[in-house]
Phi, psi and omega in degrees: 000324186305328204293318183299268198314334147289338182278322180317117196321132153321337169276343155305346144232032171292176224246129183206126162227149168240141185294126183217179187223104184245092162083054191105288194274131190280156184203152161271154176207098202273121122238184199269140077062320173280335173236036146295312157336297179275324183305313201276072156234319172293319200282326142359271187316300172331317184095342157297138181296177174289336214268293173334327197268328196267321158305359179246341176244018130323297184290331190260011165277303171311332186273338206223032146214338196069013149208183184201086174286131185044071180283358182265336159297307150344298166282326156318317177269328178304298171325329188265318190286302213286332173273003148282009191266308182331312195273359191254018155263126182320115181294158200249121211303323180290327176245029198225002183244016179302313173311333185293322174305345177280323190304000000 
């Protein structure tokens, strides 16, 4: 099993930053490449550019702790919440009933 995970191409988790402005202030902000991937999926979702999405939602860590400690862990955990809301969407009846057909 280590192997799907060890085995897996490298540029999926090299290291990629990018320049943002979160609340103004220009900052760099470093994740692994796959989870760049899922941000800009959210900000996607969202209707928003990434640099948007990661300042609103910046600013609303700050309205609801008054700081944003470690804000790249932050994002890291935000990415594992948004593909578990992925997996608890219901599959389309068409791709979850196949087995019936044998019947």
């Amino acid at each position: 099993m280590c192997q799907i995970f060890a085995g897996q191409d490298p540029s999926r988790y090299e290291y990629v930053t990018r320049r943002v402005r979160l609340n103004g202030q220009s900052t760099s902000v470093r994740l692994e490449r796959s989870f760049w991937r899922i941000v800009d999926q959210m900000a996607e979702k969202d209707g928003v550019t990434t640099p948007a999405f990661l300042s609103k939602l910046h600013a609303e860590v700050l309205e609801q702790r008054g700081e944003a400690t470690n804000f790249t862990s932050l994002l890291r955990c935000a990415c594992t919440i948004h593909l578990g809301e992925l997996q608890q969407i219901p599959q389309p009846l068409a791709a979850t009933s196949t087995s019936f057909a044998a019947e």
